[in-house]
BAPA-273015 format. One line per 8 residues: number of its first residue (from 1); for each residue x, y, z of C-alpha. Coordinates in steps of 0.05 Angstrom, whole numbers. Each point is the difference from the previous one (the first is absolute). Layout:
// residues N
NUM) X/Y/Z ~ ... .
***
This chain:
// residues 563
1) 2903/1766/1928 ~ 14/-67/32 ~ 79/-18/8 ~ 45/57/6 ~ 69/-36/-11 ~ 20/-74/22 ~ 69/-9/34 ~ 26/-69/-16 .
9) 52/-22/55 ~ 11/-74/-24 ~ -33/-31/-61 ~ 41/-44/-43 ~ 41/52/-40 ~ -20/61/34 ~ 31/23/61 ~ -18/68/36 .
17) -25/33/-59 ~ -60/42/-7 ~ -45/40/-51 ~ -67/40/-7 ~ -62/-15/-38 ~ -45/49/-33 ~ -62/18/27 ~ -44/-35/-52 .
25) 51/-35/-48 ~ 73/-30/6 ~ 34/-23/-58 ~ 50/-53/23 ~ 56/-13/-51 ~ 67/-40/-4 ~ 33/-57/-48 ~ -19/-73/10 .
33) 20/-27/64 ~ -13/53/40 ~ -54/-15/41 ~ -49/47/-27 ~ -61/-43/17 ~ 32/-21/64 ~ -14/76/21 ~ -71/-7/-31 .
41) -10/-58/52 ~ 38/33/54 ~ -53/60/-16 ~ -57/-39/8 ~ 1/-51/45 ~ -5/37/73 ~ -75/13/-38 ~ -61/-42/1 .
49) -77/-1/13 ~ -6/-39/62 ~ -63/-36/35 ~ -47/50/33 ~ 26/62/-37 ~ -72/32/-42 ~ 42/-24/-62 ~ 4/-69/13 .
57) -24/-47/-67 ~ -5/56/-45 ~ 44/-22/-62 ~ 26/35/-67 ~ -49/-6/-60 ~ 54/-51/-21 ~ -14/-35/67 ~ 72/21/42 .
65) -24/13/69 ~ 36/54/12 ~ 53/-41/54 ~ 80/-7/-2 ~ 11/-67/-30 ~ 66/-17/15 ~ 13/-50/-53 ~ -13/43/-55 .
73) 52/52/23 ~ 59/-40/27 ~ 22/-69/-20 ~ 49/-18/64 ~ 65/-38/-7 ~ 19/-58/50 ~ 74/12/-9 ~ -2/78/-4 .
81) -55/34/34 ~ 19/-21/71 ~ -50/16/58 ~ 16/63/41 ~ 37/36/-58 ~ -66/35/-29 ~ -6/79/30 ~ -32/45/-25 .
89) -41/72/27 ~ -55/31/-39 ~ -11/77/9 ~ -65/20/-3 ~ -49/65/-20 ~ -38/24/62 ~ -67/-44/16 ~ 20/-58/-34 .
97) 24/-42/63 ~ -6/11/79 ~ 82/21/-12 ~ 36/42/-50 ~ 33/-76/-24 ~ -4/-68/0 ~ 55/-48/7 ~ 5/-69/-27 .
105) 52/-51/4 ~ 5/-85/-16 ~ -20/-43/49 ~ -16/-80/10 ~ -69/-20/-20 ~ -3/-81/48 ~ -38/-46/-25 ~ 2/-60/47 .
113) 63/-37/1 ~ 8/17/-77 ~ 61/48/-18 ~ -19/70/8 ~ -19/48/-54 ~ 16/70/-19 ~ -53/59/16 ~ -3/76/-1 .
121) -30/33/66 ~ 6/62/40 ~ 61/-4/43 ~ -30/34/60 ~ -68/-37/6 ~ -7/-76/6 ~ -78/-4/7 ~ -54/-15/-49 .
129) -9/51/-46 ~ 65/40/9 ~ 29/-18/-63 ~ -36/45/-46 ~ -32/64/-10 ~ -59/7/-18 ~ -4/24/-71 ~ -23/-35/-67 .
137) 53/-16/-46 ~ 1/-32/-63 ~ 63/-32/-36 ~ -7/3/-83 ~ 60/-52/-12 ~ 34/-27/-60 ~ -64/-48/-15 ~ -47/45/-16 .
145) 36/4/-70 ~ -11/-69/-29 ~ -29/-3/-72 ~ -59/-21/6 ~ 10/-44/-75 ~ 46/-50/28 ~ -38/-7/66 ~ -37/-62/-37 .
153) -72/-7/35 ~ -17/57/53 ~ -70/12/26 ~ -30/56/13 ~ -3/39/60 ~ -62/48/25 ~ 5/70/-2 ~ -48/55/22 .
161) 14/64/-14 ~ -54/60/10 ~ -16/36/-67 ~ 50/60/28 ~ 59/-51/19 ~ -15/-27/-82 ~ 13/78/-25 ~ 56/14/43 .
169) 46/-66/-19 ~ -10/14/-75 ~ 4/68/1 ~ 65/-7/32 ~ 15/-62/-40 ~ -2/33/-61 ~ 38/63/15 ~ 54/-34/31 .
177) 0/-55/-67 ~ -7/62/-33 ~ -61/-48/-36 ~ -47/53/-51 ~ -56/-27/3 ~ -37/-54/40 ~ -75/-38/-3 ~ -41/30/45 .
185) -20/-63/22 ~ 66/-14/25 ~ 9/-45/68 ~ 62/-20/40 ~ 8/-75/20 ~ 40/-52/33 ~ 32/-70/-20 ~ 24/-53/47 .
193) 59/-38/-26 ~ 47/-47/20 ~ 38/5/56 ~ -43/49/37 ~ 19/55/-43 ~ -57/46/-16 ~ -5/44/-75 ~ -43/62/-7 .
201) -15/33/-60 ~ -59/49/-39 ~ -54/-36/-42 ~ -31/43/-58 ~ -33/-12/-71 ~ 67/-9/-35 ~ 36/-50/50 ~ -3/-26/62 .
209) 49/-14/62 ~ 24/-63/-37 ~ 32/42/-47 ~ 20/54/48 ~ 81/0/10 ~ 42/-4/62 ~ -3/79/-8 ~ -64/14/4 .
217) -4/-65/59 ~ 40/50/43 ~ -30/57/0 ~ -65/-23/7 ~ 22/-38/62 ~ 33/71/31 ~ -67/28/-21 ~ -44/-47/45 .
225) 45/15/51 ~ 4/70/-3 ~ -85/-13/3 ~ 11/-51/52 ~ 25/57/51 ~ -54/43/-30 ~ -58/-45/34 ~ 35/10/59 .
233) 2/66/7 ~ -64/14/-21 ~ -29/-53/44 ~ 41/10/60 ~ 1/65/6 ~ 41/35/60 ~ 23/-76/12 ~ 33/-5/-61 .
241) 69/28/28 ~ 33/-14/-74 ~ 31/-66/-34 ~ 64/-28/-24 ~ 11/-19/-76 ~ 60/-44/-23 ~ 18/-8/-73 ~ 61/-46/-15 .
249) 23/25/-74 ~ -47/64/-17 ~ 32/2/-77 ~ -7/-76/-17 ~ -40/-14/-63 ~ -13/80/-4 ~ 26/48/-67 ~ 27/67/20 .
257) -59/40/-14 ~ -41/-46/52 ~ 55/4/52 ~ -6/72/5 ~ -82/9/-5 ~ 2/-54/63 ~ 51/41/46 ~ -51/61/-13 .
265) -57/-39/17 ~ 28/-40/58 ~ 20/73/33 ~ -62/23/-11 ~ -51/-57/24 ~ 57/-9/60 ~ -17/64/34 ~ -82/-3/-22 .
273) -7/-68/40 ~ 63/6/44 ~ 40/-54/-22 ~ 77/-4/6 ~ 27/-38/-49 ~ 66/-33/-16 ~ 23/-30/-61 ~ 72/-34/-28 .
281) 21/18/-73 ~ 52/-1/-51 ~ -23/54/-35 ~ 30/61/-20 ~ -66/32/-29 ~ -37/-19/69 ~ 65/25/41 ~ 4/73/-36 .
289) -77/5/13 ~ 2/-5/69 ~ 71/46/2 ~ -30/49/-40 ~ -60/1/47 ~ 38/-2/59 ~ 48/62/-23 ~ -54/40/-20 .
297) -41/-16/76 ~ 76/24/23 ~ 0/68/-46 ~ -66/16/39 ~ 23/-26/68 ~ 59/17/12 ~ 66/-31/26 ~ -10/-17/71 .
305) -52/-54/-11 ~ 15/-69/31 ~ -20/-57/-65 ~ -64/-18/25 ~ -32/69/6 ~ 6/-7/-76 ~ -51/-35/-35 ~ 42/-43/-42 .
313) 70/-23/5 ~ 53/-43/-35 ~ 33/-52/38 ~ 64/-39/-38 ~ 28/-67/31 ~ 84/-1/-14 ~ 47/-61/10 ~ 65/17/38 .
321) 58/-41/10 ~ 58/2/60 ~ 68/-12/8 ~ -21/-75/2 ~ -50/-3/-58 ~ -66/-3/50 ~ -63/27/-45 ~ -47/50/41 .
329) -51/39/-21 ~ -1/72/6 ~ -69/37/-11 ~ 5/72/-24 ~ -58/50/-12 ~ 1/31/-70 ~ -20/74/-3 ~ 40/38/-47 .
337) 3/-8/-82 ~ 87/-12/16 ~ -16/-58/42 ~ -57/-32/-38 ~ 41/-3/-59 ~ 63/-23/40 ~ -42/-64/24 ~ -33/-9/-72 .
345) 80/-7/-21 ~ 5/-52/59 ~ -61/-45/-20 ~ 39/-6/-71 ~ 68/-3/36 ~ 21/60/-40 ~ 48/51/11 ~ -33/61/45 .
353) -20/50/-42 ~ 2/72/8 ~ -80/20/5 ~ -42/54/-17 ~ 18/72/9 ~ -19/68/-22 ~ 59/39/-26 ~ 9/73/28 .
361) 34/58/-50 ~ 20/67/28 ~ 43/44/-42 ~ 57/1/52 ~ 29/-38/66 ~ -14/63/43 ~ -75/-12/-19 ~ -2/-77/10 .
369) 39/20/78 ~ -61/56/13 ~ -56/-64/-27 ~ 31/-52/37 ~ 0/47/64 ~ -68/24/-1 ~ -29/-82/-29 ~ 33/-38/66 .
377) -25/59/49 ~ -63/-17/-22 ~ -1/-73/-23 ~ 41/-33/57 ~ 15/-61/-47 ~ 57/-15/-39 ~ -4/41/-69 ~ 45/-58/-32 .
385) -46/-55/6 ~ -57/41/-40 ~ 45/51/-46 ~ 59/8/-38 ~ 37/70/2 ~ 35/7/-74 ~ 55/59/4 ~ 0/18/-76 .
393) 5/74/4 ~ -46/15/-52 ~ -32/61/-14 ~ -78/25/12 ~ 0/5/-81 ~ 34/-69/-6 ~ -59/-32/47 ~ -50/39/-39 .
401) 24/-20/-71 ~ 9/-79/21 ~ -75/6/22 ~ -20/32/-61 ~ 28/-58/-42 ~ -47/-49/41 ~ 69/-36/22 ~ -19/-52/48 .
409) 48/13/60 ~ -22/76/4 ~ -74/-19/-1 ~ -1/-65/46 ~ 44/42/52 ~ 4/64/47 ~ 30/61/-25 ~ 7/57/56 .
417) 29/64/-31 ~ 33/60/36 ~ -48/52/32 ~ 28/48/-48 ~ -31/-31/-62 ~ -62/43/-2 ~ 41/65/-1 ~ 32/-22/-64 .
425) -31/26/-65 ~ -1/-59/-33 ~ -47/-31/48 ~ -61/39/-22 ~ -5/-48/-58 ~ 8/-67/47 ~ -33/21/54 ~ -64/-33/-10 .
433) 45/-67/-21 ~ 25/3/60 ~ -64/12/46 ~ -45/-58/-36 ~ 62/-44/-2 ~ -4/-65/43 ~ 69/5/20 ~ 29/70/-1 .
441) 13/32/72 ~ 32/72/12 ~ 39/5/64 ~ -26/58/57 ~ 61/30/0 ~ 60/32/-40 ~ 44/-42/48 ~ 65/48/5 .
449) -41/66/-22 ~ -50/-16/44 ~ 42/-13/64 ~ 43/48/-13 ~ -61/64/-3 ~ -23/-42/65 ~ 60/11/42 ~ 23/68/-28 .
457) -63/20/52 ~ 33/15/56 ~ -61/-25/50 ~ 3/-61/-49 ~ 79/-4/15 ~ -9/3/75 ~ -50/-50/4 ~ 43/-55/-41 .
465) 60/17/37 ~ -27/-18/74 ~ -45/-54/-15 ~ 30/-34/-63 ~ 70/11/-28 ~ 32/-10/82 ~ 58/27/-37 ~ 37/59/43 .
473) 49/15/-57 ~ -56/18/-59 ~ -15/72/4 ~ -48/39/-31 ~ 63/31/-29 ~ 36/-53/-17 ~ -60/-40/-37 ~ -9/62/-47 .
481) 76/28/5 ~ 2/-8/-78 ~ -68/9/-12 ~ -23/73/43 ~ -51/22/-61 ~ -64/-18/-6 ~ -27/-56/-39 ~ -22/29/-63 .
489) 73/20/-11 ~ 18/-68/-8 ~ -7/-58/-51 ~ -12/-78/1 ~ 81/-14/5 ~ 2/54/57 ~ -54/-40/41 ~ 39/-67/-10 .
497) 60/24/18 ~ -28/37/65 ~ -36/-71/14 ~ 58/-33/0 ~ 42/41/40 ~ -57/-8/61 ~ -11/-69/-10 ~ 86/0/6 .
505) -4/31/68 ~ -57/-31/28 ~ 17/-75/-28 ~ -73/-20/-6 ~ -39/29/-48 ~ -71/-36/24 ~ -1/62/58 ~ -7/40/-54 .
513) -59/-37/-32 ~ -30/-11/70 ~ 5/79/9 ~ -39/6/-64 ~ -54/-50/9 ~ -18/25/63 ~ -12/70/-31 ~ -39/-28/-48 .
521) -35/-57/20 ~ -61/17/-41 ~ 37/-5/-57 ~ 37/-64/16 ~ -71/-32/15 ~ -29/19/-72 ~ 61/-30/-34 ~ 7/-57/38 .
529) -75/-20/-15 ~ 7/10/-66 ~ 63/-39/-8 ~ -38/-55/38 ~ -52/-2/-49 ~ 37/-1/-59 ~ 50/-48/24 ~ -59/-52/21 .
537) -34/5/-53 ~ 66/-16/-48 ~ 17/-60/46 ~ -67/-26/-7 ~ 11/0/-77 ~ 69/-30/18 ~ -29/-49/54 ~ 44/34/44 .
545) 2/16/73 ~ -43/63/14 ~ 29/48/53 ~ -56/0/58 ~ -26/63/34 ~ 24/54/37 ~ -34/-11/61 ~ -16/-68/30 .
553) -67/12/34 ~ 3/-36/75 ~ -64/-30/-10 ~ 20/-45/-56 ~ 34/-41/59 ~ -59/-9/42 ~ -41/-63/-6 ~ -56/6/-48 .
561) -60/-9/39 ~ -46/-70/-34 ~ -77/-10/11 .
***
């Protein structure tokens, strides 16, 4: 909505790295020490409210004034953070600047014949009022989480909020809290303490903010920002271009339950009031939200999308080390269930683990070949990262019984039986088992029976032999030299062993499969949109990676057009 991606050339541990944000929310992740709200700052501080812009003076309801304050997002070093060796380029949506980026870099701030100080400005514009863009931002750090009860004296702060403002922060207050019930002469306020620091909380007939925890503090304060950008859009209108939110620590003072109901909600109020919004965060819970709402965005999408054409996206800071033992920080964006549990292993330096998969179960390795063919023709990912292929050789009965008996692997998994299972008695009996089933697939084709009726047609033979098989030496006579009856004078073993003495001479059995599916593309479209939707909806319960889409539609790439 706002930044695209930032590309850090210089900037204390990070050296030419780069990563996408989400189009309304970024969840920014990494152990201590890896300067997680250093990116926050680096995020924010090209953006400001300057003098002369329509905006200028209007503040927060908690009284931030909507500028990059550069204090409360860096703290510079004398010793480390030396002048000139600060670059950085912001990437930006369409409308938000004059260009497509905006480049910032250190430079000396003079101040008579005193020793020159560190600041952040465009590094291709020198003049007044070329070192920001003009957006509102506002910064939630670290203080907005003091409790309140060991603040000693505070005093209280003014707060106006219309009747509709007054519904909307409780209503969300209390779904988020997951609070029952609540006075309905409820009313949000503010307390000065020391040190500047500023508490929020909800008053009602059974306590008031005194007694409100850290918890509630926080979301509270996210809430009046949240409403904060809502005045502006509603009172700007057209000029209201969109803002910039900043939360250091999301998850701090926050159960799991809370957590999650806040990711929802910050999506949600993100795209009504066109806020992008970045946050830091330890937390698991908060990090599988926002995976599990990425993946699914990618199940609809598509592949081919760049990061920031999806709405949310998971960004993980990792310490590396060289030959010499010099710490840099390498930024990585999370999108699949493998990799977000791969970094959840790294912020509790544990071993990688292996991740989420769904299992696949055909009855035979022929079957898995013909599946794996006709899933990467149509998939163009890797089939390892999302399933695993288990060569059992098991029976349709086998699969059948194991399901029966309610035995976990055979319910939580995909089955795909031969295409000859409904021509077997015994299927009468299952085959409404196997239809209502969540899991249970049937393959197009009799692979060898099939293929083998297929090119017995002379036309059919013809055809594969200019334009697929290229080889001079397989005849029509010599493919069926053992074989010159018609199919139904053969059996199963007859098929295999005519399959394999093809697949022999041409060294490549995926021409045969490609001969097939093009005959029958109808019927490779059905199954493979039915495998889809059974195998999403099993990763979902597995919070898995979901295979996306056949087709990526073009426009998905497009910029989405913004009032």
């Amino acid at each position: 909505m706002i930044i695209k991606e930032i590309e850090i050339e210089q900037f204390r541990a990070f050296e030419n790295v780069s990563f996408g944000l989400g189009r309304y929310i970024t969840a920014i992740s990494g152990r201590n020490a890896t300067q997680k709200t250093t990116v926050l700052g680096m995020l924010g501080q090209p953006f400001t409210i300057s003098k002369g812009h329509a905006m200028y003076g209007c503040k927060t309801i908690d009284g931030y004034n909507f500028r990059s304050q550069f204090k409360e997002k860096f703290k510079i070093s004398p010793e480390h953070d030396v002048i000139g060796q600060h670059k950085w380029k912001l990437n930006l949506h369409q409308g938000v600047h004059s260009k497509e980026y905006y480049s910032v870099e250190s430079i000396a701030r003079r101040q008579g014949d005193r020793e020159p100080t560190l600041r952040f400005w465009n590094s291709e514009s020198r003049t007044s009022g070329a070192g920001y863009i003009q957006l509102p931002v506002y910064f939630l750090s670290l203080s907005r989480l003091f409790p309140i009860g060991e603040s000693g004296k505070t005093n209280e702060v003014p707060i106006d909020l219309t009747e509709e403002e007054l519904k909307y922060c409780v209503k969300n207050y209390r779904q988020i809290l997951s609070i029952q019930s609540m006075s309905e002469e409820a009313s949000v306020g503010l307390e000065k303490g020391t040190a500047s620091r500023t508490f929020a909380g909800i008053s009602d007939d059974v306590h008031d903010i005194f007694s409100n925890s850290a918890g509630e503090g926080n979301i509270t304060r996210i809430l009046l920002a949240i409403l904060s950008f809502k005045r502006l859009k509603e009172q700007y209108g057209r000029t209201y271009k969109g803002g910039l939110l900043l939360i250091d620590e999301l998850d701090a003072t926050l159960y799991g339950f809370s957590q999650m109901k806040l990711v929802e909600y910050l999506l949600e109020a993100a795209k009504e009031f066109k806020i992008q919004i970045v946050f830091t965060t330890h937390s698991p819970i908060i990090l599988k939200c926002v995976n599990k709402l990425q993946r699914k965005e990618f199940q609809e999408k598509g592949i081919e999308l760049p990061v920031y054409a999806y709405n949310s996206s998971v960004v993980y800071l990792e310490p590396q080390y060289d030959r010499v033992g010099t710490r840099t920080i390498m930024p990585k964006n999370i999108m699949s269930s493998s990799e977000l549990n791969r970094i959840l292993n790294d912020i509790n330096l544990a071993a990688p683990g292996g991740g989420n998969k769904v299992n696949i179960y055909c009855e035979d390795k022929k079957a898995i070949d013909f599946l794996r063919y006709i899933l990467s023709n149509s998939q163009h990912v890797n089939l390892d990262l999302y399933m695993d292929f288990i060569d059992i050789n098991l029976g349709w009965t086998n699969y059948i019984q194991l399901y029966e008996k309610k035995v976990p692997e055979f319910r939580n998994n995909v089955i795909v039986l031969d295409g000859d299972v409904p021509q077997k008695r015994e299927y009468r009996n299952k085959s409404r088992l196997v239809e209502e089933s969540g899991n249970i697939l049937i393959l197009p084709l009799v692979i060898e029976k099939d293929l083998f009726v297929l090119l017995k047609d002379y036309e059919c033979f013809g055809e594969f032999s200019q334009n697929y098989s290229h080889v001079s030496a397989l005849t029509y006579d010599i493919c069926f030299n053992e074989w010159p009856l018609d199919a139904d004078q053969y059996n199963t073993n007859d098929f295999k062993n005519w399959f394999k003495h093809i697949e022999g001479v041409l060294e490549n059995q995926n021409i045969l499969f490609q001969y097939w599916c093009d005959k029958n593309t109808d019927k490779v479209a059905t199954f493979i949109d039915n495998f889809i939707s059974k195998f999403n909806a099993l990763a979902e319960q597995k919070d898995a990676d979901g295979l996306p889409p056949v087709i990526v539609a073009e426009s998905e790439l497009e910029e989405d057009n913004e009032e």
